[in-house]
mmCIF entry with sequence, helices, sheets and N, C-alpha, C, O atoms, coordinates in Angstrom:
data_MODEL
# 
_entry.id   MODEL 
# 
_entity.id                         1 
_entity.type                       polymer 
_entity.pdbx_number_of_molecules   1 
# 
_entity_poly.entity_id                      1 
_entity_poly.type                           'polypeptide(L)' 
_entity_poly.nstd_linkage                   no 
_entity_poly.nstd_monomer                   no 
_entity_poly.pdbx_seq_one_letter_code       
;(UNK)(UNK)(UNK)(UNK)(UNK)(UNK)(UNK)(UNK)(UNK)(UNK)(UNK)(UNK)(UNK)(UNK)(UNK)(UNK)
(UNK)(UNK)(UNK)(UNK)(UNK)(UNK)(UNK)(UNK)(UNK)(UNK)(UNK)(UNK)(UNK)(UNK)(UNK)(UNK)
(UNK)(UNK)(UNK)(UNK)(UNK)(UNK)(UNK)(UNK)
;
_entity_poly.pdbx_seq_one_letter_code_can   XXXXXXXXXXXXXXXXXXXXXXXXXXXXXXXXXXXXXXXX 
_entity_poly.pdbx_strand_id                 A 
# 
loop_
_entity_poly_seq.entity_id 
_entity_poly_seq.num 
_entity_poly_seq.mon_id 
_entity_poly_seq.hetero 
1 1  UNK n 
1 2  UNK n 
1 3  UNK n 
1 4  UNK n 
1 5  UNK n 
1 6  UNK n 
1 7  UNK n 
1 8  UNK n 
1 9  UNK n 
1 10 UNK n 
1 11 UNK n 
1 12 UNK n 
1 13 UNK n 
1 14 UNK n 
1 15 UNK n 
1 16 UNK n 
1 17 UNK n 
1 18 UNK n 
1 19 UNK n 
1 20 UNK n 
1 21 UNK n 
1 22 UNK n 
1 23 UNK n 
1 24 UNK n 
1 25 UNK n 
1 26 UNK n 
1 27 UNK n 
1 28 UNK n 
1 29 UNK n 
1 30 UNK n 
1 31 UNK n 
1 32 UNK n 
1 33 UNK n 
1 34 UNK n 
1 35 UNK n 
1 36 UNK n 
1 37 UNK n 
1 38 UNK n 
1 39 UNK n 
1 40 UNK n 
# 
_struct_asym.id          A 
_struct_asym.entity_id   1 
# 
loop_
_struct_conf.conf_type_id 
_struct_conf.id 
_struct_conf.pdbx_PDB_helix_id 
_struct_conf.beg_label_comp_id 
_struct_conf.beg_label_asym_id 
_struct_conf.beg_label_seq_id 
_struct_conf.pdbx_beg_PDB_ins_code 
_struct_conf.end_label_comp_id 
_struct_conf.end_label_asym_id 
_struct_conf.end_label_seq_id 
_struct_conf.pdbx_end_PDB_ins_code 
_struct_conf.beg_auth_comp_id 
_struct_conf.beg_auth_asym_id 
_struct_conf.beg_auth_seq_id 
_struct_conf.end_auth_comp_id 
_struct_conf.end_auth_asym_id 
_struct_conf.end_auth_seq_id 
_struct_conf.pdbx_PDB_helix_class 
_struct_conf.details 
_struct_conf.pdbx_PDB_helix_length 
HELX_P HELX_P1 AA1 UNK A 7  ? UNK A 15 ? UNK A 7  UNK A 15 1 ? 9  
HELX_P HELX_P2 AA2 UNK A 17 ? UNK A 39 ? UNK A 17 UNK A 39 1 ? 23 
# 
_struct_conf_type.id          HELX_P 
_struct_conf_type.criteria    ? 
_struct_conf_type.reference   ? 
# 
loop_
_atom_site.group_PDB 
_atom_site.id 
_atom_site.type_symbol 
_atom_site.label_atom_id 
_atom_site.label_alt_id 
_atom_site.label_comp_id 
_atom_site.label_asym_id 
_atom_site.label_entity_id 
_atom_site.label_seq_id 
_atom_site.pdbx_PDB_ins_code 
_atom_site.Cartn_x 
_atom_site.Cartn_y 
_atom_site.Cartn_z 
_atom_site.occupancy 
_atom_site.B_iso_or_equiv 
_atom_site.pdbx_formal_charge 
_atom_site.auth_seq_id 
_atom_site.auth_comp_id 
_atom_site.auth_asym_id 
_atom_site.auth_atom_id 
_atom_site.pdbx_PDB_model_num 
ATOM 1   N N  . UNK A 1 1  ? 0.839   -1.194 0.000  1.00 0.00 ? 1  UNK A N  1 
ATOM 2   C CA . UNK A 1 1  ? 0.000   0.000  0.000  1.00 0.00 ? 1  UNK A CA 1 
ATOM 3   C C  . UNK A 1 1  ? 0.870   1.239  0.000  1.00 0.00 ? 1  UNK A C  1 
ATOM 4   O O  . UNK A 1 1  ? 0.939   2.101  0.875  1.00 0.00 ? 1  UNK A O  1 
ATOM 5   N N  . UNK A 1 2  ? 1.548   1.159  -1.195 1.00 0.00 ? 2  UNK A N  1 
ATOM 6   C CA . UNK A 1 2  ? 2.920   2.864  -1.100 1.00 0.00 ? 2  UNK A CA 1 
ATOM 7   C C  . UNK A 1 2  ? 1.353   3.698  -1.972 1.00 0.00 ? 2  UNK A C  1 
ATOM 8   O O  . UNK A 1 2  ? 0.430   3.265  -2.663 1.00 0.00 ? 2  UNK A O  1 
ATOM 9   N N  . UNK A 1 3  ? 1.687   4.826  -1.535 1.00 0.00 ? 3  UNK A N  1 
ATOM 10  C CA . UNK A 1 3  ? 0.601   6.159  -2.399 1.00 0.00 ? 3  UNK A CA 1 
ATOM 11  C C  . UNK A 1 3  ? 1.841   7.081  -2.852 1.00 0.00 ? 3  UNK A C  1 
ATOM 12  O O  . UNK A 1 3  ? 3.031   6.811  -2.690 1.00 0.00 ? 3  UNK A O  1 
ATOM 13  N N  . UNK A 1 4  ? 1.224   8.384  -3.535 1.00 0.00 ? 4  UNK A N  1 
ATOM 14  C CA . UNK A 1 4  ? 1.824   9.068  -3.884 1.00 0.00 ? 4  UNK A CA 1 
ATOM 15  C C  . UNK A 1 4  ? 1.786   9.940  -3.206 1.00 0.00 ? 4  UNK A C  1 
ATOM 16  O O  . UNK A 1 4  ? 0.654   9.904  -2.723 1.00 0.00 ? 4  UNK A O  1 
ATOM 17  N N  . UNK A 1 5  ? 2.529   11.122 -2.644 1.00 0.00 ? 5  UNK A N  1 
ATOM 18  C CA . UNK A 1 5  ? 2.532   12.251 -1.777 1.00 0.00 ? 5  UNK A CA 1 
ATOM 19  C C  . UNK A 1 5  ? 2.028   13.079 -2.552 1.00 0.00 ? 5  UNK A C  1 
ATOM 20  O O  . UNK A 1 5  ? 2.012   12.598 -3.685 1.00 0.00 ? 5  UNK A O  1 
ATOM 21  N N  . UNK A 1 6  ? 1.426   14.513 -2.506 1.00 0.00 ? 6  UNK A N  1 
ATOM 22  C CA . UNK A 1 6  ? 0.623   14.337 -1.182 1.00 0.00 ? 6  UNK A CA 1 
ATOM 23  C C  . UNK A 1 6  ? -0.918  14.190 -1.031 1.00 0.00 ? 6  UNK A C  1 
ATOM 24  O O  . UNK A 1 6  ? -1.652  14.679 -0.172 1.00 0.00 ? 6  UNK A O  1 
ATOM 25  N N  . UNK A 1 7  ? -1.221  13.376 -2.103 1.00 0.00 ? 7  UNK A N  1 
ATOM 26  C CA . UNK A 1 7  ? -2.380  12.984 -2.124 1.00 0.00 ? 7  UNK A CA 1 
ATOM 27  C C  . UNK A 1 7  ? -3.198  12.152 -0.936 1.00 0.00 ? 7  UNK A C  1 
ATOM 28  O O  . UNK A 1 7  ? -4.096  12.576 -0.209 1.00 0.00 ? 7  UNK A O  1 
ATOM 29  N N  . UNK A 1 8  ? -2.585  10.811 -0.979 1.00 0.00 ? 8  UNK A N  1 
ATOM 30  C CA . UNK A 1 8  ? -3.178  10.042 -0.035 1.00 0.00 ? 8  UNK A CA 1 
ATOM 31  C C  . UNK A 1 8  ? -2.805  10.398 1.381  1.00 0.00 ? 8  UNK A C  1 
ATOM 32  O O  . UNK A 1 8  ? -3.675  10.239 2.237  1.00 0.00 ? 8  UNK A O  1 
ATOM 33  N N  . UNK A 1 9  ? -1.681  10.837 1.722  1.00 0.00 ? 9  UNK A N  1 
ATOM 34  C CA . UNK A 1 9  ? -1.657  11.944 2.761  1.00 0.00 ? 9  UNK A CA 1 
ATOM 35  C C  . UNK A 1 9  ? -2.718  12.663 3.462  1.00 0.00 ? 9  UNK A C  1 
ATOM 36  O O  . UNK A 1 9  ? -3.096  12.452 4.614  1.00 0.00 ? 9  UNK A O  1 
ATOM 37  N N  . UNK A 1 10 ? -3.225  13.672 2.511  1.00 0.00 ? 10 UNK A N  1 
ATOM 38  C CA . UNK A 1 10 ? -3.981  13.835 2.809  1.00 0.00 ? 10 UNK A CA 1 
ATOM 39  C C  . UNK A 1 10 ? -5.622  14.020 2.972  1.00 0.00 ? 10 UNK A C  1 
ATOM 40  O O  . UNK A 1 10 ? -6.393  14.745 3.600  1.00 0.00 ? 10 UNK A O  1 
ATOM 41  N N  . UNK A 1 11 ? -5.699  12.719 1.846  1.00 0.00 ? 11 UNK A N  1 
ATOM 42  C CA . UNK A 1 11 ? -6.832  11.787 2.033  1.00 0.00 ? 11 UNK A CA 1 
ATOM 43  C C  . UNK A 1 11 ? -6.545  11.095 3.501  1.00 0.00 ? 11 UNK A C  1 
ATOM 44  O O  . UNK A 1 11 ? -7.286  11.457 4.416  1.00 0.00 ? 11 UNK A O  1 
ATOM 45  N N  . UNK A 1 12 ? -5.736  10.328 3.727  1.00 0.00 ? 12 UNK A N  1 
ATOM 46  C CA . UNK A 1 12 ? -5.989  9.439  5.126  1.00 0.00 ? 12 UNK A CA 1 
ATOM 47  C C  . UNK A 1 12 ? -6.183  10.306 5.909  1.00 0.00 ? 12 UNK A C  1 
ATOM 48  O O  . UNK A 1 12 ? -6.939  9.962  6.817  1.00 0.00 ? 12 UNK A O  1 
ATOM 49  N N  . UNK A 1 13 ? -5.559  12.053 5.996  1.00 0.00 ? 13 UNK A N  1 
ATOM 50  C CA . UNK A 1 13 ? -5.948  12.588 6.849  1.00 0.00 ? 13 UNK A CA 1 
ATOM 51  C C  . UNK A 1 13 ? -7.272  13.277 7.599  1.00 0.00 ? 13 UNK A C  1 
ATOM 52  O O  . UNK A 1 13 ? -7.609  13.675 8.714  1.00 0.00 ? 13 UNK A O  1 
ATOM 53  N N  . UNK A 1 14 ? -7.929  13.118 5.905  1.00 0.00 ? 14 UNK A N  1 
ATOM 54  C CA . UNK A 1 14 ? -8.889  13.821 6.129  1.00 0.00 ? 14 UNK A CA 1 
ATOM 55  C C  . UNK A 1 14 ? -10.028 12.552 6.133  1.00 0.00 ? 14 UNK A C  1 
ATOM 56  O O  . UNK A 1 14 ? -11.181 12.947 6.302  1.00 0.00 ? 14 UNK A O  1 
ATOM 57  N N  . UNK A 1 15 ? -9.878  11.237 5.987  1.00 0.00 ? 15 UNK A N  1 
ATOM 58  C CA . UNK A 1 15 ? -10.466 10.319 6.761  1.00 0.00 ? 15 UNK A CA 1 
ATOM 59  C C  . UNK A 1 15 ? -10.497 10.217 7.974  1.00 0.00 ? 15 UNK A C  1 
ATOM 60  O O  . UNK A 1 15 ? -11.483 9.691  8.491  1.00 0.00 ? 15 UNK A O  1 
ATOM 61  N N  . UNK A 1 16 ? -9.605  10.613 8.637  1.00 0.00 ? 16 UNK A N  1 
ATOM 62  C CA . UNK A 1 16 ? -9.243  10.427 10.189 1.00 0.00 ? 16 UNK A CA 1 
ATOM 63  C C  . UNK A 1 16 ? -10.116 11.862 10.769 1.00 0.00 ? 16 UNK A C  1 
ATOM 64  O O  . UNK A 1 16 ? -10.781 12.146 11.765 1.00 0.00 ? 16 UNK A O  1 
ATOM 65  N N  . UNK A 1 17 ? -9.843  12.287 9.988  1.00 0.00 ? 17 UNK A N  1 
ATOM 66  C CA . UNK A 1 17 ? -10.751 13.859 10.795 1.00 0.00 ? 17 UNK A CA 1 
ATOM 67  C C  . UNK A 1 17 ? -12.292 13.406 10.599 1.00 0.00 ? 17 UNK A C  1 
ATOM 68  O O  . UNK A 1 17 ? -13.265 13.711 11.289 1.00 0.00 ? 17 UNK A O  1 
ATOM 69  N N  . UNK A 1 18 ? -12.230 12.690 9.596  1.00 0.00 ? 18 UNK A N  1 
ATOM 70  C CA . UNK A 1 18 ? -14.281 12.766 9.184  1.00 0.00 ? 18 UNK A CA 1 
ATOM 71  C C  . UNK A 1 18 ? -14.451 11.570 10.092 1.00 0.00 ? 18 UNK A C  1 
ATOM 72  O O  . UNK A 1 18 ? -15.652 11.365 10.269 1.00 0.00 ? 18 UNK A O  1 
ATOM 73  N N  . UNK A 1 19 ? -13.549 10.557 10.844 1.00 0.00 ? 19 UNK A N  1 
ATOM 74  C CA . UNK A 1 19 ? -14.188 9.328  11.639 1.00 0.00 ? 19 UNK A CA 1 
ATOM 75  C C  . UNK A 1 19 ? -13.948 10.114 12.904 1.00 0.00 ? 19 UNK A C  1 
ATOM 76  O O  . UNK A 1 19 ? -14.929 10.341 13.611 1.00 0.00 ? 19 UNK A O  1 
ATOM 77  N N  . UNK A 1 20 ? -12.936 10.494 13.222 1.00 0.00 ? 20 UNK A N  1 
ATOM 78  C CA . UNK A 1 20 ? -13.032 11.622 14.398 1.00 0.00 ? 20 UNK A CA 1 
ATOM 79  C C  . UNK A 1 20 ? -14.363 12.176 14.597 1.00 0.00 ? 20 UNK A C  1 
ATOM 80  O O  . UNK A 1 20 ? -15.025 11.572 15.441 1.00 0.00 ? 20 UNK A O  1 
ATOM 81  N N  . UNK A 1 21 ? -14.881 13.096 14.078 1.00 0.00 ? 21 UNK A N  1 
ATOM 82  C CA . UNK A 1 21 ? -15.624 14.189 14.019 1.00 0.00 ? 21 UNK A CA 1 
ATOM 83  C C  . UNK A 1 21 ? -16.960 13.094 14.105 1.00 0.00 ? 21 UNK A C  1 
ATOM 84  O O  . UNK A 1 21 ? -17.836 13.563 14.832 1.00 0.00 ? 21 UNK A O  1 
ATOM 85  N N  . UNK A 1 22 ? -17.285 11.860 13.580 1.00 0.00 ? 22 UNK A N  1 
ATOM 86  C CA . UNK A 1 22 ? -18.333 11.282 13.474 1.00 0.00 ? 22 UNK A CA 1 
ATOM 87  C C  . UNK A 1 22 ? -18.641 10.195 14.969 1.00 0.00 ? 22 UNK A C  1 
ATOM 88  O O  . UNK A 1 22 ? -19.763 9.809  15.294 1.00 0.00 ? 22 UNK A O  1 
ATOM 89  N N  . UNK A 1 23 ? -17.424 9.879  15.670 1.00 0.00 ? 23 UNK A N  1 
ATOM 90  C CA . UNK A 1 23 ? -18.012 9.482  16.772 1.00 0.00 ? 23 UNK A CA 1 
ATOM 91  C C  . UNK A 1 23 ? -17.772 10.491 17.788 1.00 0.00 ? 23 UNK A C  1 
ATOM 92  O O  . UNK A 1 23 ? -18.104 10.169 18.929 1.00 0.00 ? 23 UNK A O  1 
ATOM 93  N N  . UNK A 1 24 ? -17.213 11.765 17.601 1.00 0.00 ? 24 UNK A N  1 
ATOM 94  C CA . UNK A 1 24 ? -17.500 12.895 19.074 1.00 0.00 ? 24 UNK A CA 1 
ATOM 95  C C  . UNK A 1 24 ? -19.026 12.689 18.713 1.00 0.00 ? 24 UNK A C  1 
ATOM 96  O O  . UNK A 1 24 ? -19.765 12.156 19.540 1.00 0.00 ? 24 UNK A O  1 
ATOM 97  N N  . UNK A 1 25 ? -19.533 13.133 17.409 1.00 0.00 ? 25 UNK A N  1 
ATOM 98  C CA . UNK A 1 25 ? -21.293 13.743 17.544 1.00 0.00 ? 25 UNK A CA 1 
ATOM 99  C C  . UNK A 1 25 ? -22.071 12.494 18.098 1.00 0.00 ? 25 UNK A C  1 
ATOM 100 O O  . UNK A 1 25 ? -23.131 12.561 18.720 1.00 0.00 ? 25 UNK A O  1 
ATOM 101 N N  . UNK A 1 26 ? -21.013 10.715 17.605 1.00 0.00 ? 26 UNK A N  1 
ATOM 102 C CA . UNK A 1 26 ? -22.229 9.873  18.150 1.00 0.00 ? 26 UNK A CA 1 
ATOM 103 C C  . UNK A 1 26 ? -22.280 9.801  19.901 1.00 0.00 ? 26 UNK A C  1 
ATOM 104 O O  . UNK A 1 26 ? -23.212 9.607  20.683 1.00 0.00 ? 26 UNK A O  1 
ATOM 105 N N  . UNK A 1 27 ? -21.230 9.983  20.041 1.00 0.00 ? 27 UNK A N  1 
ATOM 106 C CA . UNK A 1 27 ? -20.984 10.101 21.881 1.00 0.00 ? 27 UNK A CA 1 
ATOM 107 C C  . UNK A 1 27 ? -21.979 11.408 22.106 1.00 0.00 ? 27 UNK A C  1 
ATOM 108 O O  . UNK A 1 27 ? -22.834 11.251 22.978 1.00 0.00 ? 27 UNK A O  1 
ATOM 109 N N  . UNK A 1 28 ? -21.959 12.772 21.362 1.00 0.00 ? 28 UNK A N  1 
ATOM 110 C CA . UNK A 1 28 ? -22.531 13.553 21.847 1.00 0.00 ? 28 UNK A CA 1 
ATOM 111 C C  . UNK A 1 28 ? -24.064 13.391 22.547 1.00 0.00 ? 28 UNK A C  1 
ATOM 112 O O  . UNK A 1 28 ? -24.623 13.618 23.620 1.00 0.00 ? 28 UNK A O  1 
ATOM 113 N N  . UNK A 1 29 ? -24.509 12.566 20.533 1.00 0.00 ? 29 UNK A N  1 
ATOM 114 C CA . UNK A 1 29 ? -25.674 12.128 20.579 1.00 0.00 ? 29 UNK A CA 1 
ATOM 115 C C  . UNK A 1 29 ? -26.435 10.697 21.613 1.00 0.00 ? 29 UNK A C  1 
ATOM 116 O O  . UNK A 1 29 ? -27.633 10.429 21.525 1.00 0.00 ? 29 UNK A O  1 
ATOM 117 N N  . UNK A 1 30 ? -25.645 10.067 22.370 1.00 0.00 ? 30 UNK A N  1 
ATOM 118 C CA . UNK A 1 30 ? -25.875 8.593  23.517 1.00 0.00 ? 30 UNK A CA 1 
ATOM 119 C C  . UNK A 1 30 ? -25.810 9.768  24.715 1.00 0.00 ? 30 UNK A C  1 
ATOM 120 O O  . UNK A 1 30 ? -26.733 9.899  25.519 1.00 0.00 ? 30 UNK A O  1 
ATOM 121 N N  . UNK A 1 31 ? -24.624 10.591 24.734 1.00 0.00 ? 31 UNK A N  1 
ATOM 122 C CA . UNK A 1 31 ? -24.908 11.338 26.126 1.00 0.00 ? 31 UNK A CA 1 
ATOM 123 C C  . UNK A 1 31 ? -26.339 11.932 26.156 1.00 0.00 ? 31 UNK A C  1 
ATOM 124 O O  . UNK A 1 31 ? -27.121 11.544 27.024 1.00 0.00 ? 31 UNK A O  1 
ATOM 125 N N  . UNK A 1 32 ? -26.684 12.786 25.314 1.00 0.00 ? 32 UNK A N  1 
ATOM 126 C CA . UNK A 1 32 ? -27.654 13.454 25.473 1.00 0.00 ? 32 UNK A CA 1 
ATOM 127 C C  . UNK A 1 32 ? -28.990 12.595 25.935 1.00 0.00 ? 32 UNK A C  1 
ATOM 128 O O  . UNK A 1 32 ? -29.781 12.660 26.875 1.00 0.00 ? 32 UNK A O  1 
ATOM 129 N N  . UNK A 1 33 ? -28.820 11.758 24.777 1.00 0.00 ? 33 UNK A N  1 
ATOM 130 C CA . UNK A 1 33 ? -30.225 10.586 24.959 1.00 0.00 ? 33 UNK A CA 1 
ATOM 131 C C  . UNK A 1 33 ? -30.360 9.733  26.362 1.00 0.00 ? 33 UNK A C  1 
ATOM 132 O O  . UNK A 1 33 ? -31.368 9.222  26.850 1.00 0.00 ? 33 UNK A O  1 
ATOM 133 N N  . UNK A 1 34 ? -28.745 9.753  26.939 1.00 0.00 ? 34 UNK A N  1 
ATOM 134 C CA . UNK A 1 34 ? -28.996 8.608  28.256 1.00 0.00 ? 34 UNK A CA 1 
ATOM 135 C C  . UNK A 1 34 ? -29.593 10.049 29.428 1.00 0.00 ? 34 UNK A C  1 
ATOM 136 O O  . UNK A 1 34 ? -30.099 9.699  30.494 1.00 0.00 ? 34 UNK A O  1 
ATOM 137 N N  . UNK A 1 35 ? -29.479 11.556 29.124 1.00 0.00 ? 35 UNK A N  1 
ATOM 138 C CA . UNK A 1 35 ? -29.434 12.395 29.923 1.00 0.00 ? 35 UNK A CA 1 
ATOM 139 C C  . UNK A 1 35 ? -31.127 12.182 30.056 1.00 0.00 ? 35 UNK A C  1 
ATOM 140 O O  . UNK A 1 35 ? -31.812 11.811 31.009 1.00 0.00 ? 35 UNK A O  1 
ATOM 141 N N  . UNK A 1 36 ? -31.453 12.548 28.798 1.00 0.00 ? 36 UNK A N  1 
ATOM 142 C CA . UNK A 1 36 ? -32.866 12.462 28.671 1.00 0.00 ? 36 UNK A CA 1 
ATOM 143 C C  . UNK A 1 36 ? -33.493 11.968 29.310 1.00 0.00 ? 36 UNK A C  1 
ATOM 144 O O  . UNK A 1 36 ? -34.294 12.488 30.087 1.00 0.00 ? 36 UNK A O  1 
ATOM 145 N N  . UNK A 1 37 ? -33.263 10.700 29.127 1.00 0.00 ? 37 UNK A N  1 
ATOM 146 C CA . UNK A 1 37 ? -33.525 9.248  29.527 1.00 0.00 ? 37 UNK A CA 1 
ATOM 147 C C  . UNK A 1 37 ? -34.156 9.120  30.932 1.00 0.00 ? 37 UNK A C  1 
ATOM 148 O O  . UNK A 1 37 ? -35.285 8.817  31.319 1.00 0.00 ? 37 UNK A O  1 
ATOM 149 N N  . UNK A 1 38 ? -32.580 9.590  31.779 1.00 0.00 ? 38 UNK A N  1 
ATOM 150 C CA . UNK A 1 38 ? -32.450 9.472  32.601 1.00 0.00 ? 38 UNK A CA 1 
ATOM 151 C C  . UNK A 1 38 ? -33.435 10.762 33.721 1.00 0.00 ? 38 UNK A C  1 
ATOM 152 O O  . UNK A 1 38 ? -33.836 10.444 34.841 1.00 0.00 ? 38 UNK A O  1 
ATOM 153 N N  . UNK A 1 39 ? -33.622 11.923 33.215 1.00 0.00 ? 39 UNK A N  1 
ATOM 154 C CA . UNK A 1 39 ? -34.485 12.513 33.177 1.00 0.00 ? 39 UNK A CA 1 
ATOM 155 C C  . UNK A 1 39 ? -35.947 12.825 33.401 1.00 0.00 ? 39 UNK A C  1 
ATOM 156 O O  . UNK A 1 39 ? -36.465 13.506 34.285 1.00 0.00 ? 39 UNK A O  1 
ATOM 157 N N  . UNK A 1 40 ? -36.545 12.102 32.293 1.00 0.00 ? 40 UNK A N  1 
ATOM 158 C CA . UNK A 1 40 ? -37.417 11.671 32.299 1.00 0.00 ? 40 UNK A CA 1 
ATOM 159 C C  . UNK A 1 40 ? -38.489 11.097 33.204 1.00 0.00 ? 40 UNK A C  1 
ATOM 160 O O  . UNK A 1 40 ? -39.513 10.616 32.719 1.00 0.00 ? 40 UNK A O  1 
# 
């Protein structure tokens, strides 16, 4: 798996930011719901 610079660079990087960014909001989104929840 060799790539060419600086393409896949910064493709993987900006994969890592979009899976990043997608489980803070799902954690955001379980906190909120267990708050609710719990709430309720």
């Amino acid at each position: 798996m060799q790539g060419d610079a600086p393409g896949p660079l910064s493709k993987r990087l900006a994969w890592m930011a979009a899976i990043w960014a997608m489980s803070v909001a799902v954690l955001g989104v379980v906190a909120w719901g267990i708050r609710t929840w719990l709430n309720h």
